[in-house]
C-alpha positions, 0 to 999 in steps of 0.5 A: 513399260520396259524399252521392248514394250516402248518400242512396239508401242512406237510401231503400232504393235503390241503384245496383245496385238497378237492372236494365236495364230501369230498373226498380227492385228497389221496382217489386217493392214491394206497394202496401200497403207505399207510399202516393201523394202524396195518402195521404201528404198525408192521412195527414201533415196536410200539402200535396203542395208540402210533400213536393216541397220536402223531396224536393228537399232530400234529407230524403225519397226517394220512389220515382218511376214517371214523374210519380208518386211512391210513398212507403215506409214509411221515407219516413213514418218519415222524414216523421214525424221531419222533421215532429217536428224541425220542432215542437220548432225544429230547422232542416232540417240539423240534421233531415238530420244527425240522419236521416243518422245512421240510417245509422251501424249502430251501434244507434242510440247515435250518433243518439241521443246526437246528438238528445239533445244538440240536443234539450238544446240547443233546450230551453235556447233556448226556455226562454229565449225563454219567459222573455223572452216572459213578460217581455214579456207582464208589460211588456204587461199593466203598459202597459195597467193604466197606460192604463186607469188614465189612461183612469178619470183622464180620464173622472173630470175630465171627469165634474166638470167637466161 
């Protein structure tokens, strides 16, 4: 199965989906079981560009009526994860990687021991980002009692010598 056959398959939509007319096997799809471009900005807190970009990086498969665009709700689901992944630091492969998993038929276990294993892996690095931001913060507030300190210093001679 190459990426482009994955990637349908992912969206719910494949090759033999299509009828000669062109028409997909979604054009069957009720309305309540899409949303437009708009509903999912809404409903996502996010901009249609957000959703182009993530169409045009192969994370989202919206289904196309000329220029419209309807998402199912394994789009949402998708999103929901793009969106999540993207909270917690993960880079756009790492969420493909994971989305791709979904895929695999086997219950979920390897996606789920895959998410698990980053999710480990990210939380070491922000444990460590936090310990170093702390660090600085510590430096930051030392600098400036300092400067405080000099600041009381100067006002204090000027005040004698006055």
């Amino acid at each position: 199965m190459t990426t482009q056959d994955t990637h349908q398959h992912a969206s719910g939509q494949t090759k033999s989906d299509q009828t000669k007319s062109g028409q997909t096997k979604h054009s069957q799809t009720k309305a309540a079981d899409t949303m437009n471009i708009r509903e999912m900005c809404d409903a996502f807190d996010v901009t249609p560009r957000t959703l182009r970009f993530y169409e045009a990086k192969e994370l989202l498969f919206p289904i196309r009526e000329g220029q419209r665009r309807l998402f199912t709700r394994s789009d949402r689901a998708r999103l929901k994860l793009i969106l999540r992944g993207k909270r917690f630091g993960f880079s756009l492969e790492e969420i493909r990687q994971l989305l791709d998993l979904y895929a695999m038929g086997d219950g979920q276990l390897t996606q789920l021991s895959q998410s698990h294993a980053l999710a480990e892996k990210h939380l070491a690095y922000m444990l460590a980002q936090r310990a170093e931001l702390d660090e600085a913060i510590a430096e930051l507030k030392a600098q400036m009692d300092w400067g405080a300190a000099k600041l009381k210093e100067i006002a204090a001679q000027r005040n004698s010598a006055a």
